[in-house]
C-alpha positions in Angstrom: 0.0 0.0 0.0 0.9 3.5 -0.9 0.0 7.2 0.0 0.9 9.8 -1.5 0.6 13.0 0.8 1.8 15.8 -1.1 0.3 16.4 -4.8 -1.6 19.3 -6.9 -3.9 19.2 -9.6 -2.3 19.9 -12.7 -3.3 22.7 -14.8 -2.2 21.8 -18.3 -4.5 18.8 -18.2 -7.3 20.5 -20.2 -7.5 23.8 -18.1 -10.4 22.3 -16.0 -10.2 21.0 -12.2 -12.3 18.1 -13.3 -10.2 17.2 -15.9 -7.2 17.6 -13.8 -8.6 15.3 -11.0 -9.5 12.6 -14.2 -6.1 12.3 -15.2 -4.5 12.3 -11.8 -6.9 9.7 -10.7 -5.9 7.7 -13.5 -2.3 8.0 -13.0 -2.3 7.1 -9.5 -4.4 3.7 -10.0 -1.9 2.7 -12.6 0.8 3.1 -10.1 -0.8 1.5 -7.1 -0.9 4.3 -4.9 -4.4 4.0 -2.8 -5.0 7.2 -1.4 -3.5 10.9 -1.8 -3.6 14.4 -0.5 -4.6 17.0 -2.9 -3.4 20.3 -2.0 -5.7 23.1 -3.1 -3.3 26.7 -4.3 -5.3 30.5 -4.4 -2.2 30.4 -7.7 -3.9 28.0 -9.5 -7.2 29.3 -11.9 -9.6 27.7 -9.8 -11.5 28.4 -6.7 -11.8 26.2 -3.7 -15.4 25.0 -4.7 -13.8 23.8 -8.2 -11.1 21.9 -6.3 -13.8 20.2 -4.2 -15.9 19.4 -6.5 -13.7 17.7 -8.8 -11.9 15.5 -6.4 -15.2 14.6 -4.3 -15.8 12.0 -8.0 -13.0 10.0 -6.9 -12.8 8.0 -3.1 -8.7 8.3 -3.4 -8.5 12.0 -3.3 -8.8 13.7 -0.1 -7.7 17.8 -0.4 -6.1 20.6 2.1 -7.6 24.2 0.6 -5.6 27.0 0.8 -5.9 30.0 2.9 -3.9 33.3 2.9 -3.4 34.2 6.2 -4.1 38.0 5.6 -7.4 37.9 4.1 -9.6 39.3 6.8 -12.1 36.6 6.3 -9.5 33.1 6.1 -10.9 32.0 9.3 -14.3 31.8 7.8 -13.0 30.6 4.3 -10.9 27.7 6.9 -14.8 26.7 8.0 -16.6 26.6 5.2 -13.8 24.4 3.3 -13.6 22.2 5.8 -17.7 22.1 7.2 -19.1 22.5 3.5 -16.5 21.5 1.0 -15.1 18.3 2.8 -11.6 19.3 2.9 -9.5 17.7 5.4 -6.5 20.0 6.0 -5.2 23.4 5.9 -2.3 24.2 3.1 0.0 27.2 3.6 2.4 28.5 1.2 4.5 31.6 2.9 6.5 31.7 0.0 3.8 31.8 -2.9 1.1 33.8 -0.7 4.0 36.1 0.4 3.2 36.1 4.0 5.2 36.3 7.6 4.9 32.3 9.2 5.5 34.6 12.3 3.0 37.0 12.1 0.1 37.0 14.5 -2.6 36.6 11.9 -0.2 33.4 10.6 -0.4 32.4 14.4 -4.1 32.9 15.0 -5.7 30.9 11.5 -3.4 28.0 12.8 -4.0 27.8 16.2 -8.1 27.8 14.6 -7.3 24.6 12.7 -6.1 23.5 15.8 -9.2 24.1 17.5 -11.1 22.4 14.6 -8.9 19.3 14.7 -7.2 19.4 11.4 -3.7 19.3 10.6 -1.3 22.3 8.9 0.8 21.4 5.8 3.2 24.2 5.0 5.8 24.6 2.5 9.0 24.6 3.7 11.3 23.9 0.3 14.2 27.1 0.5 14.5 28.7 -3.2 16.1 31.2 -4.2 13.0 33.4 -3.6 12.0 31.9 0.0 15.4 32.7 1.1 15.1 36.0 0.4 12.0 36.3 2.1 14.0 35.8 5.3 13.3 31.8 5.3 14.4 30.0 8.6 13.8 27.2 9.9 13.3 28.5 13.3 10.5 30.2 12.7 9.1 27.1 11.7 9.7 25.8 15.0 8.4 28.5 17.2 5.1 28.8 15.1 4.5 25.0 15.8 5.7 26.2 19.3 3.3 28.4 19.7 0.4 26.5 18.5 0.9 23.3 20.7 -2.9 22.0 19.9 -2.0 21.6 15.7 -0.4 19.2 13.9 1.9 20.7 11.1 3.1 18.6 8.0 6.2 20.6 7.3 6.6 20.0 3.2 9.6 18.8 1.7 11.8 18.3 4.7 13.3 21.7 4.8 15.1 21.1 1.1 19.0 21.6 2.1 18.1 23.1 5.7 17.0 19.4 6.3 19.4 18.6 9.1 18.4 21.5 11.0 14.5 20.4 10.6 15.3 17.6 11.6 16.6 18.7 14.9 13.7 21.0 15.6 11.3 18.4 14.7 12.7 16.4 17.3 12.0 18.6 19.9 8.3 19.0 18.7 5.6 16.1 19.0 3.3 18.1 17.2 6.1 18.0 13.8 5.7 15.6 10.9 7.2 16.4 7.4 7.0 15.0 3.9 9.9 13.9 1.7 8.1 15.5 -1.4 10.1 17.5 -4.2 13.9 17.1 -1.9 14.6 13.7 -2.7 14.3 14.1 -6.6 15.5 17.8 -6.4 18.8 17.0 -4.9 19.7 13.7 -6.0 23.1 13.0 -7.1 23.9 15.8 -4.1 25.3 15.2 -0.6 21.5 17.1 0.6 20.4 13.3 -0.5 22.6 11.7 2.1 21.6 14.2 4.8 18.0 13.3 4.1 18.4 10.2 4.6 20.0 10.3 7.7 17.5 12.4 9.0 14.8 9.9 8.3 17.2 7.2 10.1 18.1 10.0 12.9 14.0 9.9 13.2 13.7 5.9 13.0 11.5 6.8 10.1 8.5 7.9 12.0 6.7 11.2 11.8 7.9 10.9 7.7 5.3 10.6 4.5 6.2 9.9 1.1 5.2 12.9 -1.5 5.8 13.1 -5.3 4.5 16.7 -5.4 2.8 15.9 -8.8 2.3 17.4 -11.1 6.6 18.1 -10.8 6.9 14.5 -12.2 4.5 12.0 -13.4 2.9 9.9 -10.4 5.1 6.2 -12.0 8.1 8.2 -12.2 8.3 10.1 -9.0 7.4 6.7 -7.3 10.0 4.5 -8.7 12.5 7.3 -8.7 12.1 8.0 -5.2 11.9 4.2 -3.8 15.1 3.5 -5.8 17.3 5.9 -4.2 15.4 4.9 -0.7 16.6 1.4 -1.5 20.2 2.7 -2.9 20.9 4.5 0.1 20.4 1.4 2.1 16.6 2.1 3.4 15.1 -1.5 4.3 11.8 -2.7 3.8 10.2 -2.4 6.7 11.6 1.6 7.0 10.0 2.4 3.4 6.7 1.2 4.8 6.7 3.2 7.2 7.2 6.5 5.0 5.0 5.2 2.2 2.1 4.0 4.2 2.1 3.5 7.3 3.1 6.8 9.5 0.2 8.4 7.1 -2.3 6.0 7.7 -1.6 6.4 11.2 -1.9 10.5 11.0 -4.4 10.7 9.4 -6.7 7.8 11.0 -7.5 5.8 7.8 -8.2 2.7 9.9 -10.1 1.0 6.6 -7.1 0.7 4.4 
Protein backbone atom coordinates (compact mmCIF):
# COMPACT_ATOMS: atom_id res chain seq x y z
CA UNK A 1 0.00 0.00 0.00
CA UNK A 2 0.90 3.48 -0.86
CA UNK A 3 -0.05 7.18 0.00
CA UNK A 4 0.88 9.84 -1.46
CA UNK A 5 0.59 13.03 0.81
CA UNK A 6 1.76 15.80 -1.15
CA UNK A 7 0.33 16.43 -4.76
CA UNK A 8 -1.61 19.26 -6.86
CA UNK A 9 -3.91 19.20 -9.60
CA UNK A 10 -2.27 19.87 -12.66
CA UNK A 11 -3.25 22.68 -14.83
CA UNK A 12 -2.23 21.84 -18.28
CA UNK A 13 -4.49 18.79 -18.25
CA UNK A 14 -7.27 20.55 -20.23
CA UNK A 15 -7.47 23.82 -18.11
CA UNK A 16 -10.44 22.26 -16.04
CA UNK A 17 -10.19 21.00 -12.18
CA UNK A 18 -12.27 18.09 -13.27
CA UNK A 19 -10.15 17.21 -15.91
CA UNK A 20 -7.24 17.61 -13.82
CA UNK A 21 -8.57 15.26 -10.95
CA UNK A 22 -9.51 12.56 -14.23
CA UNK A 23 -6.14 12.29 -15.17
CA UNK A 24 -4.51 12.29 -11.76
CA UNK A 25 -6.95 9.70 -10.75
CA UNK A 26 -5.91 7.72 -13.46
CA UNK A 27 -2.32 8.01 -13.02
CA UNK A 28 -2.25 7.09 -9.46
CA UNK A 29 -4.36 3.68 -10.00
CA UNK A 30 -1.86 2.69 -12.57
CA UNK A 31 0.76 3.13 -10.15
CA UNK A 32 -0.78 1.47 -7.15
CA UNK A 33 -0.89 4.25 -4.89
CA UNK A 34 -4.42 3.96 -2.85
CA UNK A 35 -5.04 7.17 -1.41
CA UNK A 36 -3.55 10.93 -1.85
CA UNK A 37 -3.64 14.40 -0.47
CA UNK A 38 -4.61 16.95 -2.85
CA UNK A 39 -3.39 20.34 -1.97
CA UNK A 40 -5.68 23.09 -3.11
CA UNK A 41 -3.31 26.74 -4.31
CA UNK A 42 -5.33 30.49 -4.45
CA UNK A 43 -2.19 30.41 -7.68
CA UNK A 44 -3.89 28.00 -9.48
CA UNK A 45 -7.16 29.34 -11.92
CA UNK A 46 -9.62 27.65 -9.83
CA UNK A 47 -11.53 28.37 -6.66
CA UNK A 48 -11.83 26.24 -3.75
CA UNK A 49 -15.38 24.98 -4.71
CA UNK A 50 -13.81 23.78 -8.23
CA UNK A 51 -11.15 21.91 -6.35
CA UNK A 52 -13.78 20.16 -4.25
CA UNK A 53 -15.86 19.44 -6.51
CA UNK A 54 -13.71 17.71 -8.82
CA UNK A 55 -11.90 15.46 -6.37
CA UNK A 56 -15.16 14.55 -4.28
CA UNK A 57 -15.80 12.00 -7.98
CA UNK A 58 -12.99 10.00 -6.94
CA UNK A 59 -12.84 7.96 -3.12
CA UNK A 60 -8.71 8.28 -3.37
CA UNK A 61 -8.51 11.96 -3.25
CA UNK A 62 -8.78 13.66 -0.09
CA UNK A 63 -7.73 17.78 -0.35
CA UNK A 64 -6.09 20.58 2.13
CA UNK A 65 -7.62 24.20 0.56
CA UNK A 66 -5.63 27.00 0.77
CA UNK A 67 -5.86 29.95 2.89
CA UNK A 68 -3.94 33.34 2.93
CA UNK A 69 -3.40 34.24 6.21
CA UNK A 70 -4.10 37.95 5.63
CA UNK A 71 -7.44 37.91 4.11
CA UNK A 72 -9.64 39.27 6.81
CA UNK A 73 -12.09 36.62 6.26
CA UNK A 74 -9.45 33.14 6.11
CA UNK A 75 -10.87 32.03 9.34
CA UNK A 76 -14.34 31.83 7.82
CA UNK A 77 -12.96 30.58 4.29
CA UNK A 78 -10.88 27.73 6.86
CA UNK A 79 -14.80 26.74 7.95
CA UNK A 80 -16.60 26.65 5.21
CA UNK A 81 -13.81 24.36 3.31
CA UNK A 82 -13.56 22.18 5.81
CA UNK A 83 -17.68 22.07 7.17
CA UNK A 84 -19.08 22.55 3.45
CA UNK A 85 -16.50 21.54 1.04
CA UNK A 86 -15.06 18.29 2.81
CA UNK A 87 -11.59 19.30 2.87
CA UNK A 88 -9.49 17.72 5.36
CA UNK A 89 -6.45 19.96 5.98
CA UNK A 90 -5.18 23.44 5.89
CA UNK A 91 -2.26 24.24 3.12
CA UNK A 92 0.00 27.19 3.57
CA UNK A 93 2.40 28.45 1.24
CA UNK A 94 4.50 31.58 2.90
CA UNK A 95 6.49 31.71 -0.03
CA UNK A 96 3.85 31.80 -2.85
CA UNK A 97 1.07 33.79 -0.67
CA UNK A 98 3.97 36.10 0.44
CA UNK A 99 3.21 36.14 4.03
CA UNK A 100 5.18 36.29 7.56
CA UNK A 101 4.86 32.31 9.23
CA UNK A 102 5.52 34.55 12.31
CA UNK A 103 3.01 37.02 12.12
CA UNK A 104 0.07 36.98 14.51
CA UNK A 105 -2.61 36.55 11.88
CA UNK A 106 -0.21 33.37 10.63
CA UNK A 107 -0.43 32.40 14.43
CA UNK A 108 -4.10 32.93 15.00
CA UNK A 109 -5.69 30.85 11.50
CA UNK A 110 -3.42 27.98 12.83
CA UNK A 111 -4.05 27.80 16.17
CA UNK A 112 -8.14 27.85 14.65
CA UNK A 113 -7.33 24.62 12.73
CA UNK A 114 -6.14 23.47 15.84
CA UNK A 115 -9.15 24.15 17.53
CA UNK A 116 -11.07 22.39 14.55
CA UNK A 117 -8.94 19.35 14.67
CA UNK A 118 -7.15 19.40 11.43
CA UNK A 119 -3.65 19.28 10.62
CA UNK A 120 -1.32 22.29 8.86
CA UNK A 121 0.76 21.40 5.78
CA UNK A 122 3.21 24.23 4.98
CA UNK A 123 5.83 24.59 2.48
CA UNK A 124 9.00 24.60 3.74
CA UNK A 125 11.29 23.95 0.27
CA UNK A 126 14.21 27.09 0.46
CA UNK A 127 14.54 28.67 -3.20
CA UNK A 128 16.14 31.18 -4.19
CA UNK A 129 12.99 33.38 -3.57
CA UNK A 130 12.04 31.86 -0.04
CA UNK A 131 15.38 32.71 1.15
CA UNK A 132 15.07 35.97 0.39
CA UNK A 133 12.03 36.31 2.13
CA UNK A 134 13.96 35.76 5.31
CA UNK A 135 13.29 31.77 5.26
CA UNK A 136 14.43 30.02 8.64
CA UNK A 137 13.76 27.20 9.90
CA UNK A 138 13.29 28.51 13.31
CA UNK A 139 10.48 30.22 12.74
CA UNK A 140 9.10 27.10 11.71
CA UNK A 141 9.66 25.82 15.04
CA UNK A 142 8.37 28.55 17.23
CA UNK A 143 5.06 28.79 15.09
CA UNK A 144 4.54 24.99 15.81
CA UNK A 145 5.68 26.17 19.32
CA UNK A 146 3.26 28.39 19.71
CA UNK A 147 0.40 26.45 18.54
CA UNK A 148 0.95 23.33 20.66
CA UNK A 149 -2.87 22.04 19.89
CA UNK A 150 -1.96 21.64 15.74
CA UNK A 151 -0.36 19.17 13.89
CA UNK A 152 1.89 20.66 11.15
CA UNK A 153 3.12 18.63 8.02
CA UNK A 154 6.18 20.61 7.27
CA UNK A 155 6.64 20.04 3.23
CA UNK A 156 9.57 18.82 1.67
CA UNK A 157 11.85 18.26 4.67
CA UNK A 158 13.28 21.69 4.77
CA UNK A 159 15.08 21.14 1.13
CA UNK A 160 18.97 21.59 2.13
CA UNK A 161 18.15 23.13 5.68
CA UNK A 162 17.02 19.42 6.27
CA UNK A 163 19.42 18.65 9.12
CA UNK A 164 18.36 21.52 11.02
CA UNK A 165 14.48 20.45 10.64
CA UNK A 166 15.27 17.64 11.65
CA UNK A 167 16.63 18.72 14.88
CA UNK A 168 13.69 21.03 15.55
CA UNK A 169 11.32 18.40 14.72
CA UNK A 170 12.72 16.44 17.33
CA UNK A 171 12.01 18.59 19.86
CA UNK A 172 8.33 18.97 18.67
CA UNK A 173 5.57 16.07 19.03
CA UNK A 174 3.30 18.08 17.24
CA UNK A 175 6.08 18.05 13.82
CA UNK A 176 5.65 15.56 10.88
CA UNK A 177 7.20 16.36 7.45
CA UNK A 178 6.96 15.02 3.94
CA UNK A 179 9.95 13.94 1.68
CA UNK A 180 8.11 15.46 -1.35
CA UNK A 181 10.10 17.49 -4.22
CA UNK A 182 13.87 17.14 -1.94
CA UNK A 183 14.63 13.70 -2.67
CA UNK A 184 14.35 14.14 -6.57
CA UNK A 185 15.54 17.76 -6.35
CA UNK A 186 18.84 16.96 -4.93
CA UNK A 187 19.70 13.69 -5.97
CA UNK A 188 23.11 13.04 -7.10
CA UNK A 189 23.90 15.82 -4.15
CA UNK A 190 25.34 15.20 -0.63
CA UNK A 191 21.53 17.10 0.56
CA UNK A 192 20.43 13.30 -0.49
CA UNK A 193 22.63 11.75 2.15
CA UNK A 194 21.57 14.21 4.84
CA UNK A 195 17.99 13.34 4.09
CA UNK A 196 18.41 10.18 4.61
CA UNK A 197 19.96 10.33 7.74
CA UNK A 198 17.49 12.40 8.96
CA UNK A 199 14.83 9.93 8.28
CA UNK A 200 17.16 7.19 10.14
CA UNK A 201 18.11 9.97 12.95
CA UNK A 202 13.97 9.94 13.21
CA UNK A 203 13.71 5.94 12.99
CA UNK A 204 11.49 6.76 10.14
CA UNK A 205 8.46 7.93 12.05
CA UNK A 206 6.72 11.18 11.83
CA UNK A 207 7.93 10.89 7.72
CA UNK A 208 5.28 10.57 4.55
CA UNK A 209 6.18 9.86 1.14
CA UNK A 210 5.21 12.90 -1.51
CA UNK A 211 5.81 13.13 -5.25
CA UNK A 212 4.48 16.69 -5.45
CA UNK A 213 2.78 15.94 -8.79
CA UNK A 214 2.35 17.43 -11.08
CA UNK A 215 6.62 18.09 -10.77
CA UNK A 216 6.90 14.54 -12.19
CA UNK A 217 4.52 11.96 -13.45
CA UNK A 218 2.93 9.93 -10.43
CA UNK A 219 5.15 6.19 -11.96
CA UNK A 220 8.12 8.23 -12.22
CA UNK A 221 8.26 10.10 -9.03
CA UNK A 222 7.36 6.70 -7.26
CA UNK A 223 9.97 4.55 -8.66
CA UNK A 224 12.54 7.32 -8.65
CA UNK A 225 12.08 7.97 -5.19
CA UNK A 226 11.89 4.23 -3.76
CA UNK A 227 15.06 3.49 -5.82
CA UNK A 228 17.28 5.91 -4.17
CA UNK A 229 15.37 4.93 -0.71
CA UNK A 230 16.60 1.36 -1.50
CA UNK A 231 20.19 2.67 -2.93
CA UNK A 232 20.94 4.48 0.13
CA UNK A 233 20.41 1.36 2.12
CA UNK A 234 16.57 2.11 3.40
CA UNK A 235 15.11 -1.45 4.27
CA UNK A 236 11.83 -2.70 3.79
CA UNK A 237 10.15 -2.43 6.75
CA UNK A 238 11.57 1.59 6.98
CA UNK A 239 10.04 2.39 3.38
CA UNK A 240 6.73 1.17 4.79
CA UNK A 241 6.69 3.18 7.19
CA UNK A 242 7.21 6.47 4.95
CA UNK A 243 5.00 5.17 2.25
CA UNK A 244 2.05 3.97 4.19
CA UNK A 245 2.06 3.47 7.32
CA UNK A 246 3.14 6.82 9.51
CA UNK A 247 0.24 8.36 7.13
CA UNK A 248 -2.28 5.98 7.70
CA UNK A 249 -1.59 6.41 11.21
CA UNK A 250 -1.94 10.47 10.96
CA UNK A 251 -4.44 10.68 9.40
CA UNK A 252 -6.74 7.82 11.03
CA UNK A 253 -7.48 5.81 7.82
CA UNK A 254 -8.24 2.70 9.86
CA UNK A 255 -10.05 0.98 6.64
CA UNK A 256 -7.08 0.70 4.40
Amino acid sequence: MIIDAHLHLDVHVDGTAAGAAAELDKQLAEAGISRAIVLHLQTQPWTSKEVADAIAEYPRLHGFINVHPYHSACESELKEGIETLNYIGLKLHPRLQEFAIDDNRTIQLVRKAGEMNIPVLIDAFPDGTHLMQGFSPVKYAMLARECPGTNFIWAHMGGHYVLDFMMLAKRLPNVWMDLSYSLLYYQNSAVTDNLVYAMRSMKFEHIFYGSDYPDRPIAESLNSSVKILQEKGVGDDELNKIMSKNAVNFFKWNDL
